[in-house]
Every structure is written in C-alpha cells, then in structure tokens.
C-alpha positions as CSV (number, residue, x, y, z in Angstrom):
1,X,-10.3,-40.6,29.1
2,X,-9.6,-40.1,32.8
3,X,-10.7,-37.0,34.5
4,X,-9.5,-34.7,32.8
5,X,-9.3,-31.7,35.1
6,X,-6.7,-31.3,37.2
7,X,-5.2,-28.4,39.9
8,X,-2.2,-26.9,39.2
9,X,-1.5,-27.1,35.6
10,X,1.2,-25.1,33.9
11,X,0.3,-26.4,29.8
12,X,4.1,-28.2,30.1
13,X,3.1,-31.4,31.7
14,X,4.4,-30.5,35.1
15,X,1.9,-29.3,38.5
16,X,2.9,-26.3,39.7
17,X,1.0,-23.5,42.2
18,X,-1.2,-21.5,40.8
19,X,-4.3,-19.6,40.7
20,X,-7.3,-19.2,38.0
21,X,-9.7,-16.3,37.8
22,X,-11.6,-15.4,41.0
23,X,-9.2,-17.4,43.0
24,X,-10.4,-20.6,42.2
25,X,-7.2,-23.2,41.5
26,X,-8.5,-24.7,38.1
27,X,-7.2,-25.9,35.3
28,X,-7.2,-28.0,32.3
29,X,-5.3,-30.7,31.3
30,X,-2.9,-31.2,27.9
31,X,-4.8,-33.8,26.2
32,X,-8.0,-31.0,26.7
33,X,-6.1,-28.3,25.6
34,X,-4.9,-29.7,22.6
35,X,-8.4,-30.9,21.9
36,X,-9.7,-27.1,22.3
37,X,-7.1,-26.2,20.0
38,X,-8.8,-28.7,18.0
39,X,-12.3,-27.4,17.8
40,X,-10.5,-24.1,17.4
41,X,-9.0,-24.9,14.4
42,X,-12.5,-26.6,13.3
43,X,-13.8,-23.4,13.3
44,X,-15.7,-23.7,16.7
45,X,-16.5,-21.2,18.8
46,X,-16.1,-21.0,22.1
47,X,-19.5,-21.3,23.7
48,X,-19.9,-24.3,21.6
49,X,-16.5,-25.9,22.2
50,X,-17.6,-25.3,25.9
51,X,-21.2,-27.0,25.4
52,X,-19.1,-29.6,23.8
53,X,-16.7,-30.1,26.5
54,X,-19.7,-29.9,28.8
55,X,-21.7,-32.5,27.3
56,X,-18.4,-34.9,27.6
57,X,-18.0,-34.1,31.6
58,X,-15.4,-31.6,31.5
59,X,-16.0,-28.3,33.3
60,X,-14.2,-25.6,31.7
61,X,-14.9,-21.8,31.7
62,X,-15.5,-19.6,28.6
63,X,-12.1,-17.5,29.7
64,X,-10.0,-21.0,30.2
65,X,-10.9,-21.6,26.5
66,X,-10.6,-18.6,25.3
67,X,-7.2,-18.5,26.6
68,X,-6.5,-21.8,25.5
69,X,-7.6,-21.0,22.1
70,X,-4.8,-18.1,22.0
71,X,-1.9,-20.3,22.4
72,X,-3.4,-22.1,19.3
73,X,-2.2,-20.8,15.8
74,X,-5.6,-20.4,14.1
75,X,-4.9,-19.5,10.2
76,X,-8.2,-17.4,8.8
77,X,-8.2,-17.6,5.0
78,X,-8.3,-14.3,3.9
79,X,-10.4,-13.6,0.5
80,X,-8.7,-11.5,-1.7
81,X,-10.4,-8.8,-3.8
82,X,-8.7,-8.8,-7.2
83,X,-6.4,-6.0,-8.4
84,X,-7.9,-2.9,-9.6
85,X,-4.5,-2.1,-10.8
86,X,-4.3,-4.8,-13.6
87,X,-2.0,-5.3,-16.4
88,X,-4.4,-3.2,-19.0
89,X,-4.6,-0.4,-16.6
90,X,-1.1,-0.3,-16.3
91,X,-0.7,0.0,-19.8
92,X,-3.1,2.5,-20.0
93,X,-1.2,4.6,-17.8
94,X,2.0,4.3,-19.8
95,X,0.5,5.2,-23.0
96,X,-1.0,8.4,-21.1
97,X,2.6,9.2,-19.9
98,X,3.6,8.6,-23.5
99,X,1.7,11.7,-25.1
100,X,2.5,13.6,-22.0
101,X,4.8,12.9,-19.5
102,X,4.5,16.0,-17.7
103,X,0.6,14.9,-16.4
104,X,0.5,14.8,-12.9
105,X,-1.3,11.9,-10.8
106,X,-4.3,13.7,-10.3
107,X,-4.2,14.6,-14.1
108,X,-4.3,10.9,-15.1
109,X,-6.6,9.7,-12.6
110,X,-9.1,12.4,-14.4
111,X,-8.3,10.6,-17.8
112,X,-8.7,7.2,-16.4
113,X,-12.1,7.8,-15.2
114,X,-13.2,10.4,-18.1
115,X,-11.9,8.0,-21.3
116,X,-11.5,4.6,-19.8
117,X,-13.9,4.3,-17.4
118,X,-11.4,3.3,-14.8
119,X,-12.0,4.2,-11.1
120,X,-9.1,3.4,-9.0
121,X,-7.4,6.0,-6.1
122,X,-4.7,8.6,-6.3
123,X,-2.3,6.2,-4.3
124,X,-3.0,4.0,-6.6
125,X,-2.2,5.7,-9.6
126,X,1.2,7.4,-8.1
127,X,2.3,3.8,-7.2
128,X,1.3,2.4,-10.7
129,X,3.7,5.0,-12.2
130,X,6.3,4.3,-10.1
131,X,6.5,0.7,-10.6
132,X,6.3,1.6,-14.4
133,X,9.4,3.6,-14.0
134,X,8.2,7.0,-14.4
135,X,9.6,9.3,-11.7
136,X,8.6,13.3,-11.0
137,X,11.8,14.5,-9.9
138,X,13.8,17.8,-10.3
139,X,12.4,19.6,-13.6
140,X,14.7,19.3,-16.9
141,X,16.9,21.8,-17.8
142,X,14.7,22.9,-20.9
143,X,12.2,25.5,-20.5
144,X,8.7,24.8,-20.2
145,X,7.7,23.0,-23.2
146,X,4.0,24.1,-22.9
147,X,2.4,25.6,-25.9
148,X,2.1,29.2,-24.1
149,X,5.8,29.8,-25.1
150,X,6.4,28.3,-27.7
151,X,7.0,31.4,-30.1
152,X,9.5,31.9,-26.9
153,X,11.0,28.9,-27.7
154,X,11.2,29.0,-31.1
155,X,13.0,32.7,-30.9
156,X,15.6,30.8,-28.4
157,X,16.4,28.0,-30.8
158,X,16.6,30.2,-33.9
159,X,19.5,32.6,-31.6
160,X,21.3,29.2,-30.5
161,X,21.1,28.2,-33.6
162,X,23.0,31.3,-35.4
163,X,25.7,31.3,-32.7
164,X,26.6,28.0,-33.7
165,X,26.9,29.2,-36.9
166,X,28.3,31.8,-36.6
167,X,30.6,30.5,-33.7
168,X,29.7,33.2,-31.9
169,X,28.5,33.0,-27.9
170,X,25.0,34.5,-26.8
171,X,25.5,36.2,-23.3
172,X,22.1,35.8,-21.9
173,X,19.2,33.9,-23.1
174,X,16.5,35.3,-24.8
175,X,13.8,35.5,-22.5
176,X,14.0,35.3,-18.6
177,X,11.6,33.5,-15.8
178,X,9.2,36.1,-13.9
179,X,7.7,34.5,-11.5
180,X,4.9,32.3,-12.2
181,X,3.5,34.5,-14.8
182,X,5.6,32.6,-17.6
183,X,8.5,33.6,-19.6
184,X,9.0,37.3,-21.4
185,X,11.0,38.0,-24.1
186,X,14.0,40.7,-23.9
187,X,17.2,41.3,-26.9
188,X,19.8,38.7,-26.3
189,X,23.3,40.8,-26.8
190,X,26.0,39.6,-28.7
191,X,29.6,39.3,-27.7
C-alpha cells in the first residue's frame, strides 16, 4: 500500500480544497475509507479501528473515522422479544367478547390477568380486538341489555308484541331514558 494519506480529498476520487477540523488540511484516502467501513461493519470500534490503522502507519483521527464510519451502512441485528399477543391470547379475547360483547378494554384486560394469568397492556388489548374484528362504535338501537332492566324489557316486548297482534300501533315506548340513572317505566297509550 502507498501512503495512504493524502490532502485534499473529497471520498469521489478527485483532490479538491478543503479543510479538516482545527484547520488542519487532512484527509484520508478511498482504499482507507473503504477499509474503515470495513472494520465498521466487523463490529470495530473506533478507538480500535484507529489503534489498527495506527499500528499499519496511517494517521487518522477518532472524528475522521467516525465520520467515515457514517457514510457506511452498518445493519445492527435487532433481537426480537416474542409476542405477548399470541395466537391463544387472541383467542382468549374472542371467547371473552363472545359471552359479552359489551366489555370494555379495561374490562378484559382485568379478566386476562384475574382467569388467565395473562399480563399484557391496554394498547395491547384494544389493538388485539381490533384486528379480531370487534369494533366499539355508535351503541345499537336496543336498549341496554343489562340485567337492571330487564323486567323493563320484558314489559316492552310483551306491548310490541300485542300491537303486532292486534295490528294496532303503540305511540310511545314503554319506558323512557332519565339521564344516567337507567330507564323508568310509564303507560304506553294506545291509538
């Protein structure tokens, strides 16, 4: 190998003007570059691929390598954890959704820790159901179907029910919404 520093070194095989750190006009050559991009990829670091380069007569700063090492495309292998969010877990939350599909994300989460033993996040959970296919959007048009009303409900169904009958129309629905404190029952009059 000749010597391989040179002045005035651009990285595209032609000299040009120019100035390093501190004013100093230094530089290194391809055939160096290429072999700190090299070492790079080897894993080296840089104050060994500078010992290295020092040992072999080439005088190159920890900055001039550093940079250097930049331009080079330096591919870290990443290790993986696994999924928390496996197949069985998925299928966990499905058969939760099944009994109830009114359970919110929080709600599930509880089960999956309290009966499964399964620790895994909120965001977790909400994407899980989403990529199942479950979506929370605008509420059916059915009224609550908790078991707080379902004498309600059962009232309701019996007065749809004898309308159909009877072809006769109901005016107003058995019971009404107040507020949040649940549904109240009121006469339903007849047409």
């Amino acid at each position: 190998m000749q010597n391989i520093l040179s002045r005035d070194w651009d990285g595209t095989g032609k000299k040009t003007q120019g100035v390093g750190g501190r004013g100093r006009e230094v530089c290194v050559e391809q055939q160096v570059s290429e072999l700190i991009r090299t070492l790079r990829k080897k894993g080296w670091t840089t104050s060994t691929i500078a010992k290295h380069l020092a040992t072999t007569g080439i005088r190159a700063s920890l900055r001039t390598i550093q940079r250097h090492c930049r331009c080079a495309v330096v591919e870290k292998k990443k290790e993986r954890k696994p999924r928390k969010v496996t197949s069985q877990v998925m299928e966990i939350i499905d058969s939760i959704l099944r009994t109830d599909d009114e359970l919110s994300a929080r709600k599930v989460k509880e089960l999956l820790q309290s009966r499964h033993n399964i620790t895994i996040g909120l965001h977790s959970v909400r994407k899980a159901v989403r990529n199942l296919g479950w979506n929370f959007g605008k509420p059916r048009f059915v009224p609550m179907t908790r078991g707080k009303n379902k004498d309600l409900r059962v009232i309701q169904a019996q007065e749809w029910k004898a309308a159909d009958s009877s072809k006769q129309k109901v005016s107003k629905p058995a019971f009404k919404v107040r507020g949040s404190t649940g549904y109240q029952h009121r006469q339903s009059r007849r047409i």
